[in-house]
C-alpha positions in Angstrom: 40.0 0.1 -8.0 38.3 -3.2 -7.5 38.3 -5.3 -5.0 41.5 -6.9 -5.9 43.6 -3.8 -6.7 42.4 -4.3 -10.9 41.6 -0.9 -11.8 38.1 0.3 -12.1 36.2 0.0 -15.2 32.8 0.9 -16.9 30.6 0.5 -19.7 29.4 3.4 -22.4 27.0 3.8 -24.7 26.5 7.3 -26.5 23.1 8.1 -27.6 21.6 10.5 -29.8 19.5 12.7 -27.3 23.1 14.2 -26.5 22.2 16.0 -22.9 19.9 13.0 -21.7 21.9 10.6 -19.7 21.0 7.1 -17.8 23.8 5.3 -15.2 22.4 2.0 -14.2 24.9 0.9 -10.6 24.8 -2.8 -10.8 23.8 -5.6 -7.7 25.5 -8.6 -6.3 25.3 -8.3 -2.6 28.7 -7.6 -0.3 31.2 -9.4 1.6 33.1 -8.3 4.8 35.6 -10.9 5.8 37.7 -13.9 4.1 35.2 -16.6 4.1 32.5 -14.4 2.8 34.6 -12.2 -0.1 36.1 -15.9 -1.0 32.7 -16.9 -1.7 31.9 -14.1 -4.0 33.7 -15.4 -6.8 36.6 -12.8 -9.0 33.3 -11.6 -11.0 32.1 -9.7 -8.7 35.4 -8.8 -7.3 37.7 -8.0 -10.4 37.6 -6.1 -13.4 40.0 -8.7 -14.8 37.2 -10.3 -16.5 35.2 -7.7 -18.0 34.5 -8.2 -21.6 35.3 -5.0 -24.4 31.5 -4.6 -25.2 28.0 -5.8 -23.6 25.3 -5.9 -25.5 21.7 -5.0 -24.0 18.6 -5.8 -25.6 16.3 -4.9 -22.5 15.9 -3.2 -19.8 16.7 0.7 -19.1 19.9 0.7 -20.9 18.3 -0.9 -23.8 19.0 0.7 -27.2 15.2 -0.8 -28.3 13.0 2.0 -28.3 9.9 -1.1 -28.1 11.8 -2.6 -25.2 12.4 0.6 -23.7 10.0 3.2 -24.9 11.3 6.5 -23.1 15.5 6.2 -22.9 16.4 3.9 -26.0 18.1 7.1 -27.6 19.6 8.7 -24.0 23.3 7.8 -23.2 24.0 4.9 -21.2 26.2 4.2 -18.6 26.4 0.6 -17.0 28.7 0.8 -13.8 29.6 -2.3 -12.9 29.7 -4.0 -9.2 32.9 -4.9 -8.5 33.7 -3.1 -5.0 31.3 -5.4 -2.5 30.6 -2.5 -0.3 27.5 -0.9 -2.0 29.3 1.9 -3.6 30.4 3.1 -0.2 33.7 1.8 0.9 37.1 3.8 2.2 39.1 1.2 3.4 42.7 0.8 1.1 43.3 -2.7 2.4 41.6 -4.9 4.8 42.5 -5.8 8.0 42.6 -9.6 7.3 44.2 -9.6 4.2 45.9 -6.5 2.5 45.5 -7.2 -0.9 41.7 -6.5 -0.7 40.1 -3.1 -0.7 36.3 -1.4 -0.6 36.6 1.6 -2.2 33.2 2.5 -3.7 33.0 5.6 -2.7 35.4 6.5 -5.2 33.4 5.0 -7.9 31.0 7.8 -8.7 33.4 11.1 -8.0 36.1 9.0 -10.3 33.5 8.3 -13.2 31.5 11.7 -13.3 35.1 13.6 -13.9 36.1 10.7 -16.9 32.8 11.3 -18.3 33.0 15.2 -17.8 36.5 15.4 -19.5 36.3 12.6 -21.6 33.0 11.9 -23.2 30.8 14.9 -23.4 29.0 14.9 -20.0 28.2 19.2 -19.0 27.1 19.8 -15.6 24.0 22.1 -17.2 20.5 23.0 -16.2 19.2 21.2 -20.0 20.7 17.9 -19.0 18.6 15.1 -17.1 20.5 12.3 -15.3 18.6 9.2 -13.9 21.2 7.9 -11.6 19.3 4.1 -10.9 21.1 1.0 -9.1 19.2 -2.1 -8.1 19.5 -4.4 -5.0 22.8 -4.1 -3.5 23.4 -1.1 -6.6 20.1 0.4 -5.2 21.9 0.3 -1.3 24.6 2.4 -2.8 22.9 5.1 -4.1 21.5 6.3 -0.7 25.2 7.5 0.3 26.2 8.8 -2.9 22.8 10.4 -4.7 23.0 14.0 -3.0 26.8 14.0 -4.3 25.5 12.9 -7.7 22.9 16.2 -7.6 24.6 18.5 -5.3 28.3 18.9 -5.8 29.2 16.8 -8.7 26.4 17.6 -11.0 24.7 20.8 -9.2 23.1 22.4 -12.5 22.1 19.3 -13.7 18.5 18.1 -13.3 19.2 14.6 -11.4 16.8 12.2 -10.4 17.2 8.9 -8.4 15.3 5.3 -9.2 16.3 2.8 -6.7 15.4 -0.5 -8.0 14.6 -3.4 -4.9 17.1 -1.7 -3.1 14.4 -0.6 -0.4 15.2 -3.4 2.2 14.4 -3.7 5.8 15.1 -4.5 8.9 12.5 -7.5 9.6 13.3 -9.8 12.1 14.0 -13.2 10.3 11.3 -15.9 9.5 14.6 -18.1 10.5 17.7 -17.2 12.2 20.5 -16.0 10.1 24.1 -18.1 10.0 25.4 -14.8 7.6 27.8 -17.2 6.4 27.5 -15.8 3.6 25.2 -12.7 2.4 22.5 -14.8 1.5 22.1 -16.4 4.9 22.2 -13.2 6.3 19.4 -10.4 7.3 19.4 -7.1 6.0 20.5 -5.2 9.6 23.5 -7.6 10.1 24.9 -7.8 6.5 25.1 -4.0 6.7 26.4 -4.1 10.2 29.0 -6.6 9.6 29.8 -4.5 6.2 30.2 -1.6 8.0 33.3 -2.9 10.6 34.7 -3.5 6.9 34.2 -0.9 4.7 34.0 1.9 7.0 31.3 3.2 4.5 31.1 6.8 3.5 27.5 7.6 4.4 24.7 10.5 3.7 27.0 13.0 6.0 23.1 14.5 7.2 22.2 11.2 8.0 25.6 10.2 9.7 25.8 13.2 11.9 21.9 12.8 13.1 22.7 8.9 14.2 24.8 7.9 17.4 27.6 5.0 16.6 25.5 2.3 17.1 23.0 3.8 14.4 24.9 4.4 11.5 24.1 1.3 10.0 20.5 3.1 9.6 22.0 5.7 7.1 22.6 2.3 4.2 18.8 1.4 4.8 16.0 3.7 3.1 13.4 3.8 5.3 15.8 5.8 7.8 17.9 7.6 5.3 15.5 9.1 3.3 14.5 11.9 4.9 17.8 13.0 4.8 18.1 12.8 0.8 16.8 16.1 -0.6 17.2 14.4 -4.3 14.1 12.5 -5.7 14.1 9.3 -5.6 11.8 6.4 -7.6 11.6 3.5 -5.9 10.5 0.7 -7.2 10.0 -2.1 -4.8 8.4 -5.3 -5.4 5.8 -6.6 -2.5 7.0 -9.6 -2.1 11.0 -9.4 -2.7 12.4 -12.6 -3.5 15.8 -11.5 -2.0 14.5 -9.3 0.7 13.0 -12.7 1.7 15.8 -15.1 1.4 17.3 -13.0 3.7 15.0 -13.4 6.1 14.9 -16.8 5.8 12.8 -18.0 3.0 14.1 -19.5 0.4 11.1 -20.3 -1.7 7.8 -18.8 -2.8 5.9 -17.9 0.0 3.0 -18.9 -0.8 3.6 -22.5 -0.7 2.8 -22.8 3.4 0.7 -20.9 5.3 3.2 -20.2 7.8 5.5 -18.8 4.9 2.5 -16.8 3.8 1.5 -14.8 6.5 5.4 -13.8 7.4 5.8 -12.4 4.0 2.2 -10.8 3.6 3.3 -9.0 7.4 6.5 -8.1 5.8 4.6 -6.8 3.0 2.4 -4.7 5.2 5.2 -3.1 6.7 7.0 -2.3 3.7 3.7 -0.3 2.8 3.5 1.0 5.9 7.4 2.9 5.3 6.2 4.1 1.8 3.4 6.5 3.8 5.6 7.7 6.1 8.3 9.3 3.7 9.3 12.2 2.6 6.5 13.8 -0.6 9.3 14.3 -2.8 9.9 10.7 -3.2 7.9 8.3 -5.1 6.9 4.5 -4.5 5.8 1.7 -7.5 5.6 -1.6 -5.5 3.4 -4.5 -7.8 2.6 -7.8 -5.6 5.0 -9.7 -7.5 7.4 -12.6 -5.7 10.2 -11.3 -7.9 13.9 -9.1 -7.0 14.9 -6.3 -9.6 13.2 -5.3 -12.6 15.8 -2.5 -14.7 17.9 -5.3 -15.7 15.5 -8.0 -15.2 15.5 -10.8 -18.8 11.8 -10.3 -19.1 11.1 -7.9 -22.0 7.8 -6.2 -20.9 9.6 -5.0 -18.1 8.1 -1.8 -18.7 4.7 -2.9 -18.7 4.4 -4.3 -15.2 2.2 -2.2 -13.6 1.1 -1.0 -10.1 -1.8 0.3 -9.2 -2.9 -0.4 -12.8 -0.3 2.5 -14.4 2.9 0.9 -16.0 6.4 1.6 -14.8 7.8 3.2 -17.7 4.3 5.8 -18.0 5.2 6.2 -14.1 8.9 6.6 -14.3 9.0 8.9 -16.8 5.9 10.9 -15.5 8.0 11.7 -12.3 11.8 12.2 -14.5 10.0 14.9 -16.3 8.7 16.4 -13.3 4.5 15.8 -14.4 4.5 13.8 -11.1 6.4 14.6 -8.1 5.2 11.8 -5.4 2.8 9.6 -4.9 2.2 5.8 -4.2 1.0 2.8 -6.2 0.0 -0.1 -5.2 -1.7 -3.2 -6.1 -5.1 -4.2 -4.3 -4.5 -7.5 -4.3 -2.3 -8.7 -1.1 -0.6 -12.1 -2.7 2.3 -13.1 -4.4 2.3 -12.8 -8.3 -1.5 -11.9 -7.8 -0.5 -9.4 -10.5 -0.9 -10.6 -14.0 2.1 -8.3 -15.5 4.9 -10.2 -12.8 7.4 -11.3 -14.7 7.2 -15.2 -15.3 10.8 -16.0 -14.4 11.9 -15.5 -10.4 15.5 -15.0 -9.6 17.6 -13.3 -7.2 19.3 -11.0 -9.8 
């Protein structure tokens, strides 16, 4: 269920490449008490007002093969956000006020067995699943992506793509009020999230970290090791949310001051992509921008790091030509990349 007790619901779109699937875990941050879930809005809380159809024109669930050159013809499954808890929540009703729940971890178990019964999903060494999420749908993929591959779909050849889900735990450019999740850093969104949802975590990850830790098992950097499943990340340099968590709210580069904090954090987010497991593989273009799977722009697939483009680079390491490595731009300033996408939004 979501949030509000409505019962869960998804999107589906059958392709003809039969055995090929894509599930794309939507964003839209969290909430962990009243004032913060009532800011949320029922959208992101309710499946009350989900239309029948959506229609997708680009993207990785695009049906437009010149759009989106590799998957146009694969099955599609949008699974939408309406849990706050990054796919990772246990709790039946909340301490403050019963009628709410997080219950995300159910999300994925629930929809694999629909689609397995229902709508011609086999658990079988010819099909490929690219199990993706971005931002706060990117977060919830680190506790649920070795379920994905190793109990619910253990034949099946599954790879991960975590889109500007990557965060970390900087230390703010301004202190946080996390009055809502906006206004709050990475480390105490989770952390606050956490006393809510009492997550269901990477179990590895979970049993490695004391109590006081096991806030480190939502954020990639620390629970990657832990994930034996590959995992794509796509991270942009200069994340426009990983920013305005940290306390700036517009493009960096318009003070010095700004600057240098997010080229630092930028250097350190670089610095996390060499020290991670080689079965895992990094695309991060200097672009001041936050998710790119679902992003409007419609040469998503052209933006390019390291001068390859992300849909030659995705589907290099989906089909197993690539199996790690790390591309970067040279240039060390926002939208210094000509292929960023022109519009900047927190997605």
């Amino acid at each position: 269920v979501c949030n509000d007790g409505s019962p869960y619901a998804y999107f589906l779109g059958l392709g003809t490449e039969t055995d090929k699937w894509v599930f794309f875990q939507q964003g839209g941050s969290y909430c962990w008490d009243e004032d913060s879930c009532n800011s949320r809005g029922s959208n992101y809380m309710s499946s009350n007002g989900l239309p029948s159809t959506e229609t997708i024109s680009v993207g990785i669930l695009s049906d437009d093969a010149s759009n989106n050159p590799y998957y146009a013809a694969w099955n599609k499954v949008l699974i939408p956000y309406c849990t706050s808890d990054a796919f990772s929540g246990t709790v039946e009703k909340a301490s403050w006020k019963s009628s709410l729940s997080f219950l995300g971890s159910r999300v994925i178990p629930s929809l694999i067995a629909d689609l397995k019964a229902s709508h011609g999903l086999i658990d079988d060494v010819s099909t490929t699943v690219i199990y993706a999420g971005a931002s706060a749908g990117g977060v919830g993929m680190y506790p649920n992506l070795d379920i994905l591959s190793g109990t619910l779909l253990p034949s099946s050849n599954v790879v991960g793509v975590i889109d500007s889900g990557w965060f970390m735990d900087s230390v703010p450019y301004v202190a946080q009020s996390c009055k809502d999740a906006l206004h709050c850093s990475v480390e105490a969104n989770i952390k606050l999230g956490m006393t809510a949802w009492s997550p269901s975590v990477d179990a590895d990850c979970s049993k490695d970290k004391p109590a006081d830790q096991q806030w480190q098992c939502m954020m990639g950097k620390y629970v990657e090791p832990y994930i034996s499943t590959p995992i794509f990340v796509f991270e942009w340099q200069f994340d426009l949310a990983q920013l305005y968590h940290d306390g700036i709210e517009d493009n960096p580069s318009g003070a010095a001051a700004t600057l240098t904090y997010a080229q630092t954090s930028s250097a350190n987010l670089t610095k996390t992509f060499a020290a991670a497991q080689r079965h895992h593989m990094f695309f991060s273009p200097s672009c001041y921008q936050h998710v790119v799977l679902n992003t409007k722009h419609p040469t998503w697939a052209k933006v390019t790091a390291g001068g390859v483009a992300l849909a030659d680079a995705l589907n290099d390491f989906v089909i197993g030509k690539t199996t790690s490595s790390t591309l970067l731009d040279e240039c060390k300033t926002p939208d210094c990349n000509p292929t960023c996408p022109p519009d900047q939004h927190i997605g």
